[in-house]
N, C-alpha and C positions, 0 to 999 in steps of 0.2 A: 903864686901865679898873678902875673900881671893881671889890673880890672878888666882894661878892655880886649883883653882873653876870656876872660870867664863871662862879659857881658857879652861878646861876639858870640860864643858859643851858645845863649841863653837866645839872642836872637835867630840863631838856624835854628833849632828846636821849635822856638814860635813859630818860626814860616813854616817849617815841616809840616807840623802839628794844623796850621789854618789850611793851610794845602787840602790834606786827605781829610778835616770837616768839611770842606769845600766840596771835593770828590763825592765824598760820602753823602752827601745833601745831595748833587746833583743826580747821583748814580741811582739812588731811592726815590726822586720825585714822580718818575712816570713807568713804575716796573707794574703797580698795578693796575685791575684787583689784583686783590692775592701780592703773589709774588712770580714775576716772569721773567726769569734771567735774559731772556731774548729780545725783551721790550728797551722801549727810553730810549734816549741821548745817548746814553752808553754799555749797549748789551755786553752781555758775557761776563767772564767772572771780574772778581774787583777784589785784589787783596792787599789792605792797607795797613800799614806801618805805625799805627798811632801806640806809644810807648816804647818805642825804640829807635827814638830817637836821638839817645845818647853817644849809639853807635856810630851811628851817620856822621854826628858833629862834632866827635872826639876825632874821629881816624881824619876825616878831610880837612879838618884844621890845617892839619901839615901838606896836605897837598895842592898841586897848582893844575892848571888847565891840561898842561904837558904830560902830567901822570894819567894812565890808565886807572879805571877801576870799573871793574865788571860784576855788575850785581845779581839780585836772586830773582823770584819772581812776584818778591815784595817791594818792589825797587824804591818808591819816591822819593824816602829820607835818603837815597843816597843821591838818587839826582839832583835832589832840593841844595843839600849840602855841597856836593861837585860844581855845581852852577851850571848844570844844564838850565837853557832858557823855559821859564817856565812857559809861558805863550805855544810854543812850539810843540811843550812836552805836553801840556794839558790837549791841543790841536788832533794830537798822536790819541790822546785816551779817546778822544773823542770821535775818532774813525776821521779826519778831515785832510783835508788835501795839502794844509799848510803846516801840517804835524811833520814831528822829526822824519817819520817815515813814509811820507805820505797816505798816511791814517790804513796803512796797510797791517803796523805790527799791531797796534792798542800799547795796552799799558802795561804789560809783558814780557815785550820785544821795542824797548826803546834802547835807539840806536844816536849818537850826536857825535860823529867826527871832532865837532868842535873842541870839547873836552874831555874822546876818548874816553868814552861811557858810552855801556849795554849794558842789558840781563836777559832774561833769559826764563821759558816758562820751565826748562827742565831743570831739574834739581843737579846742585853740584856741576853743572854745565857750563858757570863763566870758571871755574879753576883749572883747564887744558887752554883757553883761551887768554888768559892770562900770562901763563909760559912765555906762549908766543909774541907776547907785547915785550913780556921783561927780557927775553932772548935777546930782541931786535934791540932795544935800549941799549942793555950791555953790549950786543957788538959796535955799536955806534959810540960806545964810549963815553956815554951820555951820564948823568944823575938820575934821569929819570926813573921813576919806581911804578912796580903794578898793583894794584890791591883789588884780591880776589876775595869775594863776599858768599858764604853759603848759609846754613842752618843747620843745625845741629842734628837732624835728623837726617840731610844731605852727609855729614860725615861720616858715615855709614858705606857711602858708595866707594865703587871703585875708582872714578875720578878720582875722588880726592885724597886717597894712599898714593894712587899714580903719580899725582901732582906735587904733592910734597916730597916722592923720593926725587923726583925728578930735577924740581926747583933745589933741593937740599944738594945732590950729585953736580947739578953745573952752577951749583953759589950763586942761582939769579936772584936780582931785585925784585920779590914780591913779599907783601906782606901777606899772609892770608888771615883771613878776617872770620869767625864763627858765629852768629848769632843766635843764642841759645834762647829763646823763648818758653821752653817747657813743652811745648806740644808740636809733633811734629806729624799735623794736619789734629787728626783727634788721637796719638799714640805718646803716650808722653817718654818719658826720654830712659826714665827708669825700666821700660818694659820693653825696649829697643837696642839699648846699648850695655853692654858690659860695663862700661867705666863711668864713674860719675863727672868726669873733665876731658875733655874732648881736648883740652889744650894738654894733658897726661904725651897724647900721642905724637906730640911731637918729639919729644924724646927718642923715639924709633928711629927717627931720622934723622939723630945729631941737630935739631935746630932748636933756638929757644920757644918755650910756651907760656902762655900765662892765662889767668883765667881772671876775670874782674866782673865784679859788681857791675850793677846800672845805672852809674855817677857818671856823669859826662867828664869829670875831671881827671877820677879816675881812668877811663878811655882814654883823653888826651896824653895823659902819662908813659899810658902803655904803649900808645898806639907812638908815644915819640922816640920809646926806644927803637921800638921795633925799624920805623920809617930810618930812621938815622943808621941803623944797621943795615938794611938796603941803600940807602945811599950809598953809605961808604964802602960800599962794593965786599960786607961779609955774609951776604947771603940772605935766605927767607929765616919770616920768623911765622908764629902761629900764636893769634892774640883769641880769645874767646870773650864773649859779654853775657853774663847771664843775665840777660835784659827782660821783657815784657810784652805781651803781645795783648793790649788793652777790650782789641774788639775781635771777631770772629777770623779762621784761617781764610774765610772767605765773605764776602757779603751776600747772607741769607742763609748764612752759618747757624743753628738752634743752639750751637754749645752746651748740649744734654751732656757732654764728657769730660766736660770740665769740674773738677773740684777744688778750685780755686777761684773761679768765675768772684764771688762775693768779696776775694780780696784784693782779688787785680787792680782795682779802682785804685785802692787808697799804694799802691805801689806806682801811681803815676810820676814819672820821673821829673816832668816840667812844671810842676807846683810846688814842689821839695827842693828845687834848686832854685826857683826863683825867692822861695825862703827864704831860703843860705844867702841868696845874694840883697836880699833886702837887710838881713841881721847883720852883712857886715857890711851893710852903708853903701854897696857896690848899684844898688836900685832901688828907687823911691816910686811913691804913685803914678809919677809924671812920668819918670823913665819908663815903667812897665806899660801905660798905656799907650805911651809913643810907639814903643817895639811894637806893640800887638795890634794897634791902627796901618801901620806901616806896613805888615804882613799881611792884614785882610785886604788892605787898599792893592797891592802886588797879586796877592791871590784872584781877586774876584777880577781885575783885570785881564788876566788872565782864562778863567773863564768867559768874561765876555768875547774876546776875542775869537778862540776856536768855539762859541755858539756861531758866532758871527761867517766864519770861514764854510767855505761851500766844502760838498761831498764828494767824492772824488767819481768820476763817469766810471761808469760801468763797463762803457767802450772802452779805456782805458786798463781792465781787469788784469791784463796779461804782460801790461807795460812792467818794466823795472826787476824782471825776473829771469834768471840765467837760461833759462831754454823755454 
């Protein structure tokens, strides 16, 4: 793999990753005492993506502004990677008027025409929405491809047997995408699912599947068959990541249900690759503190901004809604 593949992809991870410390700082500074989901800069829940970020930076590697990709209700690594504007997106967590949605959805329901990115708080809920990007695409004759994002615990529903016969029945361009973390909320996967590979199921519907580690290279690998097979107009594939979910399903998570909690840490995915890429010459001391200045200086920008941005009127409540 070319370097500045492997270094590109080490820097989305970095931004990812200072992104949701960012989040994560901001979202904890004013919930007390105690713990009051309803308090602070940004009430309500807050579920952050920190060690899956391999997923994010492998599959959007291959795509451009023009592809859809509909995420979960974990979203940022995918927006980070998609190149939603962060200013906007952070504006959006923030409840403010200059956010993607007019600080109507949070961070949840981010919405960005621009580059054809959402998600979604329901589970397995962008994979029907999805269809309907990659339909429009293929009739238009286009390249363009859709990538539907769920969890492994979402693969359980019936959206997403729906969607995969469906996509599999008219050969549309979607990739769909699993993100296997282990827990799905506090149930972990073994005590929920019949099969230990979620990528197994796609065999039901005549489409490829594959299951990978949480090596970003690996990702990129998988994720270029699979994009290249949508492309070229032979249909969906089903790629899964048994990836990492570093900090809680939610923030203010206890994670009494975890028994793994003590070794999540050392499974962090962007310390082990920035390794890899020091050992073979690919990034030195300079290079790693470039990327990681460059990402906080973006990030906290970011931040400042939608602190900065007013709240949206009140009078306003009813504005931007279908009836």
């Amino acid at each position: 793999m070319d370097v500045s593949v492997r270094v590109g992809l080490y820097e989305t991870m970095v931004l990812s990753r200072a992104y949701e410390e960012a989040i994560l700082r901001e979202y904890h500074a004013d919930k007390g005492p105690g713990f009051d989901i309803g308090k602070g800069l940004v009430p309500g829940e807050m579920h952050l993506s920190a060690g899956q970020e391999p997923v994010a930076a492998g599959v959007c590697a291959h795509l451009t502004s023009d592809d859809a990709v509909t995420a979960t209700h974990r979203p940022h690594h995918f927006a980070v990677a998609h190149g939603v504007d962060l200013g906007k997106m952070t504006a959006e967590i923030f409840g403010r008027e200059t956010g993607l949605g007019r600080g109507r959805g949070g961070h949840m329901h981010l919405f960005d025409p621009a580059t054809h990115f959402s998600c979604s708080g329901i589970i397995a809920e962008g994979y029907p929405p999805a269809l309907g990007q990659a339909f429009a695409f293929q009739r238009r004759g286009t390249d363009r491809i859709a990538v539907a994002v769920t969890g492994e615990g979402a693969a359980n529903q019936g959206a997403f047997h729906e969607s995969l016969n469906l996509a599999a029945r008219w050969s549309l361009p979607v990739v769909f995408v699993v993100e296997d973390n282990d827990w799905a909320i506090s149930v972990p996967r073994s005590a929920s699912t019949a099969i230990t590979s979620n990528a197994a199921r796609a065999s039901a519907y005549g489409i490829p599947g594959e299951r990978v580690e949480n090596d970003v290279e690996a990702v990129y690998d998988a994720a270029n068959r699979a994009v290249a097979r949508a492309r070229a107009g032979q249909g969906p594939s089903l790629l899964e990541v048994h990836t990492v979910r570093l900090w809680g399903h939610f923030e203010g998570d206890a994670q009494g249900y975890r028994t793994d909690l003590a070794e999540a840490a050392a499974r962090d995915p962007i310390p082990a690759y920035e390794q890899s890429l020091r050992a073979d010459g690919a990034l030195d001391d300079a290079g790693v503190a470039r990327i990681k200045e460059a990402a906080g200086s973006r990030v906290e920008q970011a931040i400042e901004l939608a602190k900065q941005s007013p709240t949206p009127d009140p009078a306003s409540a009813t504005s931007y809604v279908f009836a």
